[in-house]
mmCIF file of the N, C-alpha and C atoms, coordinates in Angstrom:
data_MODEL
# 
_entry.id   MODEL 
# 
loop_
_atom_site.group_PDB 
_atom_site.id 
_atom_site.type_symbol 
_atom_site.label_atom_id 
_atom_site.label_alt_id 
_atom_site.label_comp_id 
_atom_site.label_asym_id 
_atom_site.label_entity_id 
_atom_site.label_seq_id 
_atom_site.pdbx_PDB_ins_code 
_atom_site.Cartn_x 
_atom_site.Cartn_y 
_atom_site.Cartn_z 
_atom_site.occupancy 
_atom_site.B_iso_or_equiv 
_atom_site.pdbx_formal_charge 
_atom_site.auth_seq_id 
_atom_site.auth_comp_id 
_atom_site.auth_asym_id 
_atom_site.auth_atom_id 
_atom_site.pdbx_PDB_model_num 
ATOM 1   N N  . UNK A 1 1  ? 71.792 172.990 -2.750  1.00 0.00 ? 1  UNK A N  1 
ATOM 2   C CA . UNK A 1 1  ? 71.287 173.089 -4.092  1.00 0.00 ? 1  UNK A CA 1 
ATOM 3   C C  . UNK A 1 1  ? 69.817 172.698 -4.080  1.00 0.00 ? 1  UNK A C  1 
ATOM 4   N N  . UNK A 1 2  ? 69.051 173.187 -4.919  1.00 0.00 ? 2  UNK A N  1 
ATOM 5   C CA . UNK A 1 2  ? 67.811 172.900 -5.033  1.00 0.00 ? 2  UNK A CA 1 
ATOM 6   C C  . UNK A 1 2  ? 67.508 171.679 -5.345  1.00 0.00 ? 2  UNK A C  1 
ATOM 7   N N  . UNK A 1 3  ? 66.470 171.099 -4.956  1.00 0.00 ? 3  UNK A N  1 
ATOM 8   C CA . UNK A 1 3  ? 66.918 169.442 -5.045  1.00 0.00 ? 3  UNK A CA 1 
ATOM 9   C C  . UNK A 1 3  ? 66.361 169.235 -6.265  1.00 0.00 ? 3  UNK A C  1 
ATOM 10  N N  . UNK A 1 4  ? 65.010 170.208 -7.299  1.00 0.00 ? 4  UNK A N  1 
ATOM 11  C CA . UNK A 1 4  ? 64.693 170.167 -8.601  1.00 0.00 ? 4  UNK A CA 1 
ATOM 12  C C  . UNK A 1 4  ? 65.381 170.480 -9.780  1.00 0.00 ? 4  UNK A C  1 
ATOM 13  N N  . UNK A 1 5  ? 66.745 171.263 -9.411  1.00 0.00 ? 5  UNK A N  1 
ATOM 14  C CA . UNK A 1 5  ? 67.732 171.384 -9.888  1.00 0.00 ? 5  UNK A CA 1 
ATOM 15  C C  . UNK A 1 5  ? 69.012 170.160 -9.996  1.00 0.00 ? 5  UNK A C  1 
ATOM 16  N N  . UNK A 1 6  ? 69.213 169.576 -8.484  1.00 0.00 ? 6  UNK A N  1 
ATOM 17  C CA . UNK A 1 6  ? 70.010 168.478 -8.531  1.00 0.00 ? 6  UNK A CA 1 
ATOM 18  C C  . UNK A 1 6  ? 69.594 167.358 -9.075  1.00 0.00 ? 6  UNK A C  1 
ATOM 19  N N  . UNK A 1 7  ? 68.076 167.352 -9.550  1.00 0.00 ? 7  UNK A N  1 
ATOM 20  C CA . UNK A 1 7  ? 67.316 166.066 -10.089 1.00 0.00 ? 7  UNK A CA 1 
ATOM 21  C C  . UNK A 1 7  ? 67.967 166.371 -11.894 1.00 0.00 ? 7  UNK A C  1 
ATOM 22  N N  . UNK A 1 8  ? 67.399 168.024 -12.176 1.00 0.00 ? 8  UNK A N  1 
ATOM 23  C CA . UNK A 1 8  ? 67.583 168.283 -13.132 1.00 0.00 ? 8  UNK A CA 1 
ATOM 24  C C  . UNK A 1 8  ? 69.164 167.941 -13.769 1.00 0.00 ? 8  UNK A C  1 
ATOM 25  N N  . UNK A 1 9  ? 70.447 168.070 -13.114 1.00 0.00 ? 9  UNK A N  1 
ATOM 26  C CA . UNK A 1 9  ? 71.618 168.085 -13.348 1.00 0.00 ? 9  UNK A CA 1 
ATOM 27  C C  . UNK A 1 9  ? 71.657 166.259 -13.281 1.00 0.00 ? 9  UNK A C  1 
ATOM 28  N N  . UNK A 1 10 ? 71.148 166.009 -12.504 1.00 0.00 ? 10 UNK A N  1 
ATOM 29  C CA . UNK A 1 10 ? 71.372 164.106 -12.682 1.00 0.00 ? 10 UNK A CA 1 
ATOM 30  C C  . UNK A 1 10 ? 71.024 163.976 -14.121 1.00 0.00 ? 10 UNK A C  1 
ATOM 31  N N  . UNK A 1 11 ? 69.995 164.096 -14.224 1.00 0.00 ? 11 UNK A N  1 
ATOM 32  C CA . UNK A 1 11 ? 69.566 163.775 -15.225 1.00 0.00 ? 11 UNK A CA 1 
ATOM 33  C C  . UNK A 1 11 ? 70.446 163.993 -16.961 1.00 0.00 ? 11 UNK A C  1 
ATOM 34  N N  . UNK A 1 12 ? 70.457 165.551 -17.170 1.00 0.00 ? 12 UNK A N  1 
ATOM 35  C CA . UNK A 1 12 ? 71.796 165.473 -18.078 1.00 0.00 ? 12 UNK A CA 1 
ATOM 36  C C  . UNK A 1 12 ? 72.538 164.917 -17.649 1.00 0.00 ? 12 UNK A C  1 
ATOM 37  N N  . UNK A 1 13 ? 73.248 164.186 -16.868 1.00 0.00 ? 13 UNK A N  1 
ATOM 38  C CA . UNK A 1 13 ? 74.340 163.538 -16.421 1.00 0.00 ? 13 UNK A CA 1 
ATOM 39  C C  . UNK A 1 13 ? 74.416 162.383 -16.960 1.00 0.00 ? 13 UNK A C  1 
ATOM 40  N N  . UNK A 1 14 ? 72.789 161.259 -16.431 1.00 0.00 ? 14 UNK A N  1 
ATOM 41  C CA . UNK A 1 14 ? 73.193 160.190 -17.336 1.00 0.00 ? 14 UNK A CA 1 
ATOM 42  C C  . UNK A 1 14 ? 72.795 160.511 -18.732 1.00 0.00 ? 14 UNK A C  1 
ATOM 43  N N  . UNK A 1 15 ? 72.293 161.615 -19.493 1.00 0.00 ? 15 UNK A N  1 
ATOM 44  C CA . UNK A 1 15 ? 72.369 161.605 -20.766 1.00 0.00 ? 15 UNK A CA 1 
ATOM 45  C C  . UNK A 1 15 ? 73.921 161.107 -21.518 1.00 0.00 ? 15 UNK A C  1 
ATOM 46  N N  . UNK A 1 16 ? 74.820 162.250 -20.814 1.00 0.00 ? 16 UNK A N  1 
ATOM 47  C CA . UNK A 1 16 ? 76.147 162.486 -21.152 1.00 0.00 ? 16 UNK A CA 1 
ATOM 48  C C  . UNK A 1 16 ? 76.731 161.551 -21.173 1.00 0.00 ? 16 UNK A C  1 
ATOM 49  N N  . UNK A 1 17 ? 76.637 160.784 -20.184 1.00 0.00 ? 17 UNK A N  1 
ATOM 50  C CA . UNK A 1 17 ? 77.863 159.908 -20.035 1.00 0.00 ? 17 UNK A CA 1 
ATOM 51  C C  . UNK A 1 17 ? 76.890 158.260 -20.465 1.00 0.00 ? 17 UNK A C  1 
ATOM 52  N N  . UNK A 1 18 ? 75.607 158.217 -20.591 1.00 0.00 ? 18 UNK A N  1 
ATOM 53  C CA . UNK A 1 18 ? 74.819 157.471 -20.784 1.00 0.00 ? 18 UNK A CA 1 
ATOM 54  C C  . UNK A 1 18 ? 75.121 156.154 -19.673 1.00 0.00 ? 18 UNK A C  1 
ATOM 55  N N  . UNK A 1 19 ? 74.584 156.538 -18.291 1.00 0.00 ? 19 UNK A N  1 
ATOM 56  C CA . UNK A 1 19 ? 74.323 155.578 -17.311 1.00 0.00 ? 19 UNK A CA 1 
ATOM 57  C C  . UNK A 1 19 ? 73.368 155.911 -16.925 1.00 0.00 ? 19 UNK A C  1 
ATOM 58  N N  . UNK A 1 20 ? 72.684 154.570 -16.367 1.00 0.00 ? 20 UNK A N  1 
ATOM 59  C CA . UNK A 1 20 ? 71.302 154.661 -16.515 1.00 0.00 ? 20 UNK A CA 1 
ATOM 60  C C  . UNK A 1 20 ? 70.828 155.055 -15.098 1.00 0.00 ? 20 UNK A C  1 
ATOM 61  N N  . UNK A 1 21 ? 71.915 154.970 -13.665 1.00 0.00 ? 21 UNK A N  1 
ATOM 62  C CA . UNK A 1 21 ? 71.431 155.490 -12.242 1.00 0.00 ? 21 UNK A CA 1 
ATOM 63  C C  . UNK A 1 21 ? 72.998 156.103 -11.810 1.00 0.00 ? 21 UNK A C  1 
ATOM 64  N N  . UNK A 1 22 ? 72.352 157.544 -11.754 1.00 0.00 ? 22 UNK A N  1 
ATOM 65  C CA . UNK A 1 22 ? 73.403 158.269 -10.805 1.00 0.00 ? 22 UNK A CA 1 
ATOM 66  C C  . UNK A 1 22 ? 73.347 159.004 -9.595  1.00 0.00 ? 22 UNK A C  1 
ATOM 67  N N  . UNK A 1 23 ? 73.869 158.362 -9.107  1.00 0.00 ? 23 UNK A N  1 
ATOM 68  C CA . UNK A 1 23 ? 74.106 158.506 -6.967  1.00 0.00 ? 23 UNK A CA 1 
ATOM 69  C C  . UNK A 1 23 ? 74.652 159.019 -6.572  1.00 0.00 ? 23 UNK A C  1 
ATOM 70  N N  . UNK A 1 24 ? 75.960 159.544 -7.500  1.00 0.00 ? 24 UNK A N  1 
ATOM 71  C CA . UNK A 1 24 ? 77.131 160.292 -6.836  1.00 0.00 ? 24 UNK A CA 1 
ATOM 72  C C  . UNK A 1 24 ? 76.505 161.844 -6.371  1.00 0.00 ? 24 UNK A C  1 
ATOM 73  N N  . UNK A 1 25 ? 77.498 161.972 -5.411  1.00 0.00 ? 25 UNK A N  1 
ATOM 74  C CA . UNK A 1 25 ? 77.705 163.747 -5.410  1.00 0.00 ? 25 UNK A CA 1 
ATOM 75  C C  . UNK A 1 25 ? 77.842 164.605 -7.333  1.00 0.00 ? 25 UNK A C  1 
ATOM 76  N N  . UNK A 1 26 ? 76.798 165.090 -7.097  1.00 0.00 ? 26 UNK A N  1 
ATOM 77  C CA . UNK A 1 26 ? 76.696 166.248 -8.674  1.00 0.00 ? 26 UNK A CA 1 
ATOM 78  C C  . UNK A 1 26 ? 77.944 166.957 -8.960  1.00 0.00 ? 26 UNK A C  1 
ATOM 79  N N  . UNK A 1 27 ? 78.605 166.892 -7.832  1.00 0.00 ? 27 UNK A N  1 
ATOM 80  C CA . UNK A 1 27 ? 80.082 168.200 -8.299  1.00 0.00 ? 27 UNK A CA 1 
ATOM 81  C C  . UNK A 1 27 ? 81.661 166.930 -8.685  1.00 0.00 ? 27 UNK A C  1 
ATOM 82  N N  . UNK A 1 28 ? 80.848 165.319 -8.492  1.00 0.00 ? 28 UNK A N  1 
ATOM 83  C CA . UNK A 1 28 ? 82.043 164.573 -8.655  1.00 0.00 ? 28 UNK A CA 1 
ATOM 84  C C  . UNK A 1 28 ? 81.633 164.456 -10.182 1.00 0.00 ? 28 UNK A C  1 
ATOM 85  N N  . UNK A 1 29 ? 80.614 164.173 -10.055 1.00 0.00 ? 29 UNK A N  1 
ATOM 86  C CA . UNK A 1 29 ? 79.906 163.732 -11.891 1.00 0.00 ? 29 UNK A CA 1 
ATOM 87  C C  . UNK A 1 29 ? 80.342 165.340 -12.696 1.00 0.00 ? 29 UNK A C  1 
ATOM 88  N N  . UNK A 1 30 ? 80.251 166.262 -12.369 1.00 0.00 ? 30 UNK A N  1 
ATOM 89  C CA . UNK A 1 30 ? 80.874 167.565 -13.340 1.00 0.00 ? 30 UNK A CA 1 
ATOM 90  C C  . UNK A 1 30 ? 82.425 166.990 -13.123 1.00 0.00 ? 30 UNK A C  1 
ATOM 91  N N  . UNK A 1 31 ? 82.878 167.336 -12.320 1.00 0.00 ? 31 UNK A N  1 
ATOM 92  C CA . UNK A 1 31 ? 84.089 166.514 -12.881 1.00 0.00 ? 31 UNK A CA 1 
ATOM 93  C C  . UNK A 1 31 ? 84.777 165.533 -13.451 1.00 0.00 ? 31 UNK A C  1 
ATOM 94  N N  . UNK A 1 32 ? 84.128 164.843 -13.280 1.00 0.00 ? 32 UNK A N  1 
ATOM 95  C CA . UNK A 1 32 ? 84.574 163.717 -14.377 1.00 0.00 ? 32 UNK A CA 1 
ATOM 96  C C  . UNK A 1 32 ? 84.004 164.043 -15.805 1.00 0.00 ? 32 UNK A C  1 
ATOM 97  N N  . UNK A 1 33 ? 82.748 164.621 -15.914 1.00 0.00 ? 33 UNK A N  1 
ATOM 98  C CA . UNK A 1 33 ? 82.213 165.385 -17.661 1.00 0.00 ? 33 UNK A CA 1 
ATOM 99  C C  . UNK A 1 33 ? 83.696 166.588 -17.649 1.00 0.00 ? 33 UNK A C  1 
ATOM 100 N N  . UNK A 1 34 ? 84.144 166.578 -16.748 1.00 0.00 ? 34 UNK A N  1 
ATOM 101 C CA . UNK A 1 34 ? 85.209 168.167 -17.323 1.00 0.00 ? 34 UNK A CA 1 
ATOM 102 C C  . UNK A 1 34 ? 86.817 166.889 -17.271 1.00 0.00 ? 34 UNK A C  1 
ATOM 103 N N  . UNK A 1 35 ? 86.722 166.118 -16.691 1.00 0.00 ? 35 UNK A N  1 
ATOM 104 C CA . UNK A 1 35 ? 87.920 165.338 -17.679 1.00 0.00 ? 35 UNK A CA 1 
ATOM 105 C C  . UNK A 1 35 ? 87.506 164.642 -19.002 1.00 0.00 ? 35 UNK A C  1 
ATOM 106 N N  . UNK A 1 36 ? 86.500 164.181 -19.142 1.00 0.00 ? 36 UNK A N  1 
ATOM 107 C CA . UNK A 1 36 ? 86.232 163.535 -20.574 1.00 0.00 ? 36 UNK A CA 1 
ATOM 108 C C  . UNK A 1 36 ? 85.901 164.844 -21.879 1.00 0.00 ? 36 UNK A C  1 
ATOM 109 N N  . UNK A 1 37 ? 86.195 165.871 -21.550 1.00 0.00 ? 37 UNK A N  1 
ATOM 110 C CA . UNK A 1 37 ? 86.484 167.167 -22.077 1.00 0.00 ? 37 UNK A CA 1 
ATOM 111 C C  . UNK A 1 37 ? 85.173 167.568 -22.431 1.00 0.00 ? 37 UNK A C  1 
ATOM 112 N N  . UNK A 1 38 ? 84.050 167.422 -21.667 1.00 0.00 ? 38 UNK A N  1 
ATOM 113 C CA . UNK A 1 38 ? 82.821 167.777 -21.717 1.00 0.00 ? 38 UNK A CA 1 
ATOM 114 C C  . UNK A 1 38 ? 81.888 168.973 -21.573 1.00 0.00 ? 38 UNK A C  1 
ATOM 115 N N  . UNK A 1 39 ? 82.975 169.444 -19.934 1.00 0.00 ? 39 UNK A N  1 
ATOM 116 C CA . UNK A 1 39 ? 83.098 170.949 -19.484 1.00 0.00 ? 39 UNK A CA 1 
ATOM 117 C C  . UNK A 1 39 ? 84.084 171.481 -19.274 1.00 0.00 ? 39 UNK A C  1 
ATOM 118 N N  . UNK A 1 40 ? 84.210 172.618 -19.388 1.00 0.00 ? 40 UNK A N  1 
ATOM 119 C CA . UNK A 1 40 ? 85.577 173.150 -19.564 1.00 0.00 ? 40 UNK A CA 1 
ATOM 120 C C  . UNK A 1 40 ? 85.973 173.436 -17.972 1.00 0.00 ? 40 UNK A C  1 
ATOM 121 N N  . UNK A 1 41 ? 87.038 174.019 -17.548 1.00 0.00 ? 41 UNK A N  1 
ATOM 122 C CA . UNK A 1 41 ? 87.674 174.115 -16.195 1.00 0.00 ? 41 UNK A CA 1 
ATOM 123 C C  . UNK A 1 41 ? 86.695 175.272 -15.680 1.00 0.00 ? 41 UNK A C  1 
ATOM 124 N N  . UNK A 1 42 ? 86.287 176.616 -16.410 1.00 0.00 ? 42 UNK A N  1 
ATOM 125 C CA . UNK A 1 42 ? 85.901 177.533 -16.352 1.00 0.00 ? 42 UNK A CA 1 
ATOM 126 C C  . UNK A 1 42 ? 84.470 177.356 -16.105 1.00 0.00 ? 42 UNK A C  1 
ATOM 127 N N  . UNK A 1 43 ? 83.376 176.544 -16.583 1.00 0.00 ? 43 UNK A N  1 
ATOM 128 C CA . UNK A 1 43 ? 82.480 176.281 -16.432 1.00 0.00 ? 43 UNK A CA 1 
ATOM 129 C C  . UNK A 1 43 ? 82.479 175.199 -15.041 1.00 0.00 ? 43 UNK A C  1 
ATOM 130 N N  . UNK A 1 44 ? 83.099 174.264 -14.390 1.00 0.00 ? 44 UNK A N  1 
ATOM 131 C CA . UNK A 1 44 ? 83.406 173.690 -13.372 1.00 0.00 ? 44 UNK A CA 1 
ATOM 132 C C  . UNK A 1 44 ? 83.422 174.611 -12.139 1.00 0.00 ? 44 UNK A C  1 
ATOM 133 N N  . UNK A 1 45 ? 84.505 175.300 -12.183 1.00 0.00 ? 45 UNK A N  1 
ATOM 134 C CA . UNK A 1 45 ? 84.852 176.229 -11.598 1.00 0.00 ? 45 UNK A CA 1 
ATOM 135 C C  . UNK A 1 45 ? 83.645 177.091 -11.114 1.00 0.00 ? 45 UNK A C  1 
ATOM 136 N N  . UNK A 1 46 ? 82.860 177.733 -11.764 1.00 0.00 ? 46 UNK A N  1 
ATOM 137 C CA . UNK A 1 46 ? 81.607 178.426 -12.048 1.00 0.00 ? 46 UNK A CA 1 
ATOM 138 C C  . UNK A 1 46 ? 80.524 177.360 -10.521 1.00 0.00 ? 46 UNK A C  1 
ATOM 139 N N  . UNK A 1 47 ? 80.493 176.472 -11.359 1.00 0.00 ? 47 UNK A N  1 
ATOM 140 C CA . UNK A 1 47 ? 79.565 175.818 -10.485 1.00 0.00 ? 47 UNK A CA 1 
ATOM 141 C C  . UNK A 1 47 ? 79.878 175.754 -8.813  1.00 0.00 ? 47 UNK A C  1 
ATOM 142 N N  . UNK A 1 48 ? 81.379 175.537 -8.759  1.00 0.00 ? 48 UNK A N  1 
ATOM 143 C CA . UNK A 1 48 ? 81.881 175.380 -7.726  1.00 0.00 ? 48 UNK A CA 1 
ATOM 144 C C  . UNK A 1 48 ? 81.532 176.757 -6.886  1.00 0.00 ? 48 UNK A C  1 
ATOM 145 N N  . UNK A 1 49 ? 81.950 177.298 -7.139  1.00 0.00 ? 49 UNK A N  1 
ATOM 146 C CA . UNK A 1 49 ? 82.201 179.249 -6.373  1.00 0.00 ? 49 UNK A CA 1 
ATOM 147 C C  . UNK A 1 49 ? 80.749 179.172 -6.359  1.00 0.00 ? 49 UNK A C  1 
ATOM 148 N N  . UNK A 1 50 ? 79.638 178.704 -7.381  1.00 0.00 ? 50 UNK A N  1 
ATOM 149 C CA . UNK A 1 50 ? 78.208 178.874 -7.053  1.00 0.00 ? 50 UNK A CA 1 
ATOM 150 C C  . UNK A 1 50 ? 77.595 178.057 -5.713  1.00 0.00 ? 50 UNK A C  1 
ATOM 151 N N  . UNK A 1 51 ? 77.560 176.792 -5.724  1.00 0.00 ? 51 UNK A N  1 
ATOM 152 C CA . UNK A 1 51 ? 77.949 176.166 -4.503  1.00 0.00 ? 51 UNK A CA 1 
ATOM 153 C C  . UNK A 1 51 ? 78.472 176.475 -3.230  1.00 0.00 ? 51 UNK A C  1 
ATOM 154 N N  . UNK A 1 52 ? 79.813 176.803 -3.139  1.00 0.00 ? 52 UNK A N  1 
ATOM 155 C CA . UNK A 1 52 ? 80.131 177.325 -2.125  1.00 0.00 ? 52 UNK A CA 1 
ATOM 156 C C  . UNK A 1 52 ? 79.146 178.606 -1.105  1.00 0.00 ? 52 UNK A C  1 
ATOM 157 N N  . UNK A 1 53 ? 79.073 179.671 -2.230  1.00 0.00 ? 53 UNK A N  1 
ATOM 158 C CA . UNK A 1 53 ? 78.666 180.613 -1.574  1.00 0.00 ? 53 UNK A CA 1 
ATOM 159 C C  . UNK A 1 53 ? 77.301 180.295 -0.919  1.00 0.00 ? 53 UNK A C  1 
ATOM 160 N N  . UNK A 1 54 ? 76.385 178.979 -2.102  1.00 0.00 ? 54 UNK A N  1 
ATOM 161 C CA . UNK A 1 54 ? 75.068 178.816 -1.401  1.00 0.00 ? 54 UNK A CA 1 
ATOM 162 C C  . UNK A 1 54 ? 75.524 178.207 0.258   1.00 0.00 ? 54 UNK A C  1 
ATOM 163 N N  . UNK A 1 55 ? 76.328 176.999 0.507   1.00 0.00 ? 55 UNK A N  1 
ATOM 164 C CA . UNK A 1 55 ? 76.671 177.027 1.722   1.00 0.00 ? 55 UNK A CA 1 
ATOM 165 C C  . UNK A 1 55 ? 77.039 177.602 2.652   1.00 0.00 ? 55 UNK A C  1 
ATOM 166 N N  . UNK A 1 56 ? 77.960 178.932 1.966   1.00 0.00 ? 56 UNK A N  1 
ATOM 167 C CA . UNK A 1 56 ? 78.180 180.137 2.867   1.00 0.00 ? 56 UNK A CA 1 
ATOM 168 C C  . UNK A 1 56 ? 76.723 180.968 3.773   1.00 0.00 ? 56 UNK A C  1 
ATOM 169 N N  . UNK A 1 57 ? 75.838 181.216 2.907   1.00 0.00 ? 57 UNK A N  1 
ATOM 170 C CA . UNK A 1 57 ? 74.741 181.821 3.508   1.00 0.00 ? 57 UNK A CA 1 
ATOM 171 C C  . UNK A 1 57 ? 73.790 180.882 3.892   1.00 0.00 ? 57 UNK A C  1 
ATOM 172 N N  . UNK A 1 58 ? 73.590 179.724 3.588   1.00 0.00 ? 58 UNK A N  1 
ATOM 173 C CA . UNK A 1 58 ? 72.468 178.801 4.615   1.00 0.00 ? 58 UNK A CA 1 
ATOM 174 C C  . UNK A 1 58 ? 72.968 178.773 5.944   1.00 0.00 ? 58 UNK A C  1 
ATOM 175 N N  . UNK A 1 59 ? 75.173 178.988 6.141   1.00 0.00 ? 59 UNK A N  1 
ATOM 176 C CA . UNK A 1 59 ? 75.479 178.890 7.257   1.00 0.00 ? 59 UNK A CA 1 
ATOM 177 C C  . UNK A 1 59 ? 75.393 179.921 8.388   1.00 0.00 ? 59 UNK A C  1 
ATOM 178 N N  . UNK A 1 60 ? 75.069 180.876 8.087   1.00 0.00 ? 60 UNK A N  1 
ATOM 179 C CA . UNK A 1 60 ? 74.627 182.298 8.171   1.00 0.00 ? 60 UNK A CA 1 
ATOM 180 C C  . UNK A 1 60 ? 73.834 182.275 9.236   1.00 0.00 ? 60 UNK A C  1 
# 
């Protein structure tokens, strides 16, 4: 992931959940916003299959 993007996604992150430093992996923090019914399965999901495939072709 782009790391101006993964800055960008931290960042709404602690908006959401309002903590003030987040360290985790970005795809544990969407999940936990998609149990506190934040994102839906479909939008999770989305990110995931987006992810993947970027690892698919860097492995390339």
């Amino acid at each position: 992931m782009n790391k101006g993007v993964e800055l960008q996604v931290k960042q709404m992150i602690q908006v959401l959940l309002g903590s003030e430093n987040v360290t985790v992996d970005v795809v544990y923090m969407l999940e936990e916003l998609h149990k506190q019914g934040l994102l839906s399965e479909i939008e999770l999901q989305s990110f995931r299959n987006k992810t993947k495939l970027k690892k698919g072709i860097a492995s390339c």
